[in-house]
C-alpha positions as CSV (number, residue, x, y, z in Angstrom):
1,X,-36.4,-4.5,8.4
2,X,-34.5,-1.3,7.8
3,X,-32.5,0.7,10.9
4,X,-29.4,1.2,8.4
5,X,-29.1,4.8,10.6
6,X,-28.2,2.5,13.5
7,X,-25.3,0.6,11.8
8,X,-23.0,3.6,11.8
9,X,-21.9,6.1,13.9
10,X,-22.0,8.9,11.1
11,X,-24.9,9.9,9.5
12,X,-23.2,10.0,6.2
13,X,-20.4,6.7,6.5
14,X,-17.9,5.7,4.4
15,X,-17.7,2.5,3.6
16,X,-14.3,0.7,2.4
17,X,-14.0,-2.1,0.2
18,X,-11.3,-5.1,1.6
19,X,-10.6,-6.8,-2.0
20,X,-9.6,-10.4,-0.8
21,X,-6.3,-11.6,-3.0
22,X,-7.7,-14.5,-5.6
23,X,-8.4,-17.4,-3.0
24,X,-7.9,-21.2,-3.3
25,X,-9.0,-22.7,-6.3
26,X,-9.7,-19.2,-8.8
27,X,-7.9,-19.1,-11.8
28,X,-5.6,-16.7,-10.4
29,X,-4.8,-18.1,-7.0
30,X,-0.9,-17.7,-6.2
31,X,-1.0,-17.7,-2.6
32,X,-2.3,-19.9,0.7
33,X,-5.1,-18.5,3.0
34,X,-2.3,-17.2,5.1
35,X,-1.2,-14.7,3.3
36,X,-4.8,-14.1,1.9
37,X,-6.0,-13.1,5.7
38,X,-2.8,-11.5,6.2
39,X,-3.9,-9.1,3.4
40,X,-7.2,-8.5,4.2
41,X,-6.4,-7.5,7.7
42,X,-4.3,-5.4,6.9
43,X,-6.4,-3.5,5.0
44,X,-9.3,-3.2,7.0
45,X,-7.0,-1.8,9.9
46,X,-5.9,0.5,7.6
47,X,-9.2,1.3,6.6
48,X,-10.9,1.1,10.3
49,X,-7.6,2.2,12.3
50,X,-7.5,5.4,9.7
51,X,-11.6,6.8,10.0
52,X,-13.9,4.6,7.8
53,X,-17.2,4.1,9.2
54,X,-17.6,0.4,7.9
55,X,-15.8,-2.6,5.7
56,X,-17.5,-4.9,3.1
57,X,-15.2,-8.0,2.3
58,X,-15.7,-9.0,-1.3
59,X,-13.7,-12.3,-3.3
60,X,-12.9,-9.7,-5.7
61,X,-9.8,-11.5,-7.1
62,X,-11.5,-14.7,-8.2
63,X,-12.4,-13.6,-11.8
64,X,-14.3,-15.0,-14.0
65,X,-17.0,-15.3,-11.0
66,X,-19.7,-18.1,-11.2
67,X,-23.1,-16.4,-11.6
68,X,-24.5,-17.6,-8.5
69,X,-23.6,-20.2,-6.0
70,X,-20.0,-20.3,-5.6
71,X,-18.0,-23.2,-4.3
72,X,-17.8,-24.7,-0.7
73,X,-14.0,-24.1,-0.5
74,X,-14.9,-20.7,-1.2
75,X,-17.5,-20.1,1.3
76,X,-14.9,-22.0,3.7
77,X,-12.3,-19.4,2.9
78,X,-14.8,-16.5,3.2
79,X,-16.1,-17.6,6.6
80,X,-12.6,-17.7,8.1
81,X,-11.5,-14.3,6.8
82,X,-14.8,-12.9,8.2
83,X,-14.6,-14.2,11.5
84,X,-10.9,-13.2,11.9
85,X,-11.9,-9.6,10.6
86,X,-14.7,-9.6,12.8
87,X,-12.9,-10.9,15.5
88,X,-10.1,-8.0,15.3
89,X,-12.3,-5.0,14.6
90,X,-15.6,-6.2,16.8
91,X,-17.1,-2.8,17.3
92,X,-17.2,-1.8,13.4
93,X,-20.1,-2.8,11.2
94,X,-18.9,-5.2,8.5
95,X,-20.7,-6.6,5.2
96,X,-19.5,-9.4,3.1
97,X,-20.6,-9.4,-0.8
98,X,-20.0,-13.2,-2.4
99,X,-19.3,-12.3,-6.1
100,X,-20.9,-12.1,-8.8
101,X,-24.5,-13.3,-6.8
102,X,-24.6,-15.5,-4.3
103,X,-27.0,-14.3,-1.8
104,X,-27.3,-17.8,0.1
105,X,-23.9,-18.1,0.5
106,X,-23.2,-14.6,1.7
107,X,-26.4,-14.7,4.2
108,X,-25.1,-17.6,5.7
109,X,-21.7,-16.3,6.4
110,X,-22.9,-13.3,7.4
111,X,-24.8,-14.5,10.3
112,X,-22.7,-17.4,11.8
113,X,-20.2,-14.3,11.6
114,X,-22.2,-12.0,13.0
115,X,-21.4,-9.1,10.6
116,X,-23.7,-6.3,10.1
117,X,-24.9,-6.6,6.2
118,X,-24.6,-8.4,2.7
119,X,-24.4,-6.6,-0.7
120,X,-26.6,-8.4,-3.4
121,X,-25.4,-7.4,-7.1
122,X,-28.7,-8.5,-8.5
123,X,-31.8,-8.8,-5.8
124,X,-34.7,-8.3,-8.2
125,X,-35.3,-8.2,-12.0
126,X,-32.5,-9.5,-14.4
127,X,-29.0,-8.5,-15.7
128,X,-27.1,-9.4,-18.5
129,X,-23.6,-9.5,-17.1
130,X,-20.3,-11.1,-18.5
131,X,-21.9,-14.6,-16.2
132,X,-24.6,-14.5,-18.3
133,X,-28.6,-13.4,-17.3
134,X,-28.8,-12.9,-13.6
135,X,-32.1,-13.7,-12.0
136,X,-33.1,-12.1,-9.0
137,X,-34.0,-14.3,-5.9
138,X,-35.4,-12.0,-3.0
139,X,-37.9,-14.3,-2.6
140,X,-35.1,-16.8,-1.4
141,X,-32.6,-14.8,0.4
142,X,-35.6,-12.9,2.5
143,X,-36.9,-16.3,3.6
144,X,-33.6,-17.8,3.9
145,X,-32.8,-14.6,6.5
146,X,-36.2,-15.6,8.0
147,X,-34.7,-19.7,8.5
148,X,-31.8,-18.0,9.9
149,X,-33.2,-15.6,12.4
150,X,-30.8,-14.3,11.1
151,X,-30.7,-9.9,11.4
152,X,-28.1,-9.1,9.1
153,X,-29.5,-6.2,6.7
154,X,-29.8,-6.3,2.8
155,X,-27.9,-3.5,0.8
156,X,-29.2,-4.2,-2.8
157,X,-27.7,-2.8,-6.1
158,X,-29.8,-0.9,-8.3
159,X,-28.9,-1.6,-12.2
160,X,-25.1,-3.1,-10.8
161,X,-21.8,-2.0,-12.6
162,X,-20.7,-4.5,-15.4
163,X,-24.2,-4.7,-16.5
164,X,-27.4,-4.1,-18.6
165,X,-31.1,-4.3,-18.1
166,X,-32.5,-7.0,-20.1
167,X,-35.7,-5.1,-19.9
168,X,-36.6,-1.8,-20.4
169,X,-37.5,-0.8,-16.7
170,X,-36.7,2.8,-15.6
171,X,-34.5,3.2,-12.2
172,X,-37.1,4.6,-10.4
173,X,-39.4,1.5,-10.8
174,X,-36.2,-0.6,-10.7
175,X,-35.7,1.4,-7.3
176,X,-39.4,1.1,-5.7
177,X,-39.3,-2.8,-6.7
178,X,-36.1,-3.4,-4.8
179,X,-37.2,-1.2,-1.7
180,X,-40.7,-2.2,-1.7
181,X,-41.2,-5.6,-3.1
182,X,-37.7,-7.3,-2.5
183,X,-37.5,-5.5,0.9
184,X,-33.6,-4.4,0.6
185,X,-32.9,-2.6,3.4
186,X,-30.4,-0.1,1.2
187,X,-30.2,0.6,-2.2
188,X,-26.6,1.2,-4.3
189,X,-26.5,3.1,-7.3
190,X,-23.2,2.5,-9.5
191,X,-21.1,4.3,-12.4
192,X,-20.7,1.6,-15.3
193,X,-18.1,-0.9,-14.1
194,X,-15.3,-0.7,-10.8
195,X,-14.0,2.5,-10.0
196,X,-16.4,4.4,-12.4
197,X,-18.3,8.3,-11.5
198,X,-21.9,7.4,-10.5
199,X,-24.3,9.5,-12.7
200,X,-25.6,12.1,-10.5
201,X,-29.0,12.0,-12.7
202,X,-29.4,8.3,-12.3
203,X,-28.6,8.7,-8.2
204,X,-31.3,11.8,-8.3
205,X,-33.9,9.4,-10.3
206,X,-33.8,6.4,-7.7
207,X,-33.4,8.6,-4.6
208,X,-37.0,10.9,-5.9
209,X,-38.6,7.2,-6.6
210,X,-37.6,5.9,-2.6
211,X,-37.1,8.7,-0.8
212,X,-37.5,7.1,2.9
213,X,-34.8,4.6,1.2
214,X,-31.1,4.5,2.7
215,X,-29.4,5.2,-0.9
216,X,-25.8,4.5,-1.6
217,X,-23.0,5.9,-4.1
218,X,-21.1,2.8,-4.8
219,X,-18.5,3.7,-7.3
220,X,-16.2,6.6,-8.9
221,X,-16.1,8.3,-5.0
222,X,-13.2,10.4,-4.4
223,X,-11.7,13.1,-2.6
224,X,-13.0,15.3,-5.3
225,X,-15.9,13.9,-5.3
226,X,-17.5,12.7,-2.3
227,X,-18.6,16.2,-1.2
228,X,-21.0,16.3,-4.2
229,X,-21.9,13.1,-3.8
230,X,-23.4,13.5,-0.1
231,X,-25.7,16.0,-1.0
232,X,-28.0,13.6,-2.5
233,X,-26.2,10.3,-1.3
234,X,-27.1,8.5,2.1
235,X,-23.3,7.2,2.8
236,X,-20.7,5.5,0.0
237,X,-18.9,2.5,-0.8
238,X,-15.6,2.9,-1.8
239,X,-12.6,0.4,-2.9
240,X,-10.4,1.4,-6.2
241,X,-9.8,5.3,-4.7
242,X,-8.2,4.1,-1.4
243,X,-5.5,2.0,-2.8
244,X,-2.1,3.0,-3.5
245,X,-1.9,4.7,-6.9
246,X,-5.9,4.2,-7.1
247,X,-5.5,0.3,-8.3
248,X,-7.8,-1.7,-7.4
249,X,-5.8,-5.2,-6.6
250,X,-3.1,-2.9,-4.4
251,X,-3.2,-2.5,-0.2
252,X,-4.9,0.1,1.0
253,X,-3.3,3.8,1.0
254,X,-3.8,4.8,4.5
255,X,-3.2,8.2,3.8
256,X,-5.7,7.9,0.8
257,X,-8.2,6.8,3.5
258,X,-7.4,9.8,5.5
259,X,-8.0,12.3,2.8
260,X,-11.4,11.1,2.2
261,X,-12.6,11.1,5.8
262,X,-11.6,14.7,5.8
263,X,-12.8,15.8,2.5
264,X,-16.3,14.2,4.0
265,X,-16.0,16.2,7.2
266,X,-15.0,19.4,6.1
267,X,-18.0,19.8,3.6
């Protein structure tokens, strides 16, 4: 189950990152789900209404995340943001990533939904993160898709940011297990944590390993860099560069979001 070219409209998209504001019951929850949706739509307008090709919604303000299955309030939250984002901007494919790595959670919302994808941090192999070892379970989330009849796609990191192989497994075998045997749809390679330049001889190693794989830069993308990037790259994810002052937790920069559209096009 690939068919990622058929997602986007460009052949190289952008993809922006709506960071949801901590929600109900995270240590750092301040506001209601009001203002939490009020947020995130305003963001992905100002990512969608401004040139990016697709969204991925991530509950990137409720640090420390649970390793796996989150909460039911938080699935409850997630779902309602989705739909309403969904709802608004029904024409523009839209991924949901349940932090740190819950699969099940984010498959579910993703279909009832209807968005277009789901980001797993860890699909196959372990990680030692700040949760702890991470297992992978694509042996669950493809037959939980299968339960589902469900045809959202799979974008799958490849050694994720804010963590270490507890095994010594190259990326290129890393890669060809997560294409081949886990059955991601697309891959993401990642710098070392949020925000951070991918390492162009890491990208070049998984993208020689899977080369009929749709291959994603999924941090450190810039202006700057972007053009570099898409040589090798299949299409980025991008979140900290298009927020005011390049911080992560602010709104979206609209004219940020401009700039790398056009530093895209004009290479």
């Amino acid at each position: 189950m690939h068919g990622i070219e058929k997602l986007f409209n460009h052949s190289k998209p952008i993809i922006g990152v709506v960071h949801l504001l901590p929600l109900i019951g995270s240590p750092k929850s301040t506001v209601g789900l009001t203002d939490i949706r009020s947020r995130a739509l305003s963001d992905a307008g100002a990512l969608i209404n401004n040139g990016i090709d697709g969204i991925i919604i991530e509950n990137y303000g409720d640090a420390p995340f649970f390793p796996d299955r989150v909460e039911t309030h938080t699935v409850a939250s997630m779902t309602i943001i989705a739909h309403e984002i969904r709802d608004h901007f029904p024409k523009t494919p839209i991924g949901i990533n349940v932090l740190r790595n819950d699969a099940k959670s984010a498959m579910a919302i993703a279909t009832v939904t209807q968005l277009s994808f789901i980001r797993i941090n860890v699909h196959t192999g372990g990680m030692l993160t700040d949760q702890g070892i991470l297992q992978g379970k694509a042996h669950e989330t493809l037959r939980y898709r299968t339960t589902l009849n469900s045809n959202v796609k799979i974008f799958a990191d490849i050694e994720v940011k804010h963590a270490a192989p507890i095994a010594n497994i190259d990326l290129g075998t890393s890669a060809e297990d997560t294409h081949h045997r886990g059955l991601a749809d697309a891959l993401i390679v990642t710098g070392l944590g949020t925000g951070k330049q991918v390492c162009y001889n890491h990208f070049r190693q998984v993208k020689d390993a899977v080369p009929q794989a749709y291959v994603f830069a999924g941090s450190g993308v810039s202006a700057d860099t972007i053009a570099s990037l898409l040589q090798c790259a299949d299409g980025v994810i991008v979140g900290t560069w298009l927020k005011r002052e390049g911080i992560t937790t602010n709104e979206v920069d609209p004219s940020r979001v401009r700039n790398l559209v056009k530093a895209r096009d004009n290479n």
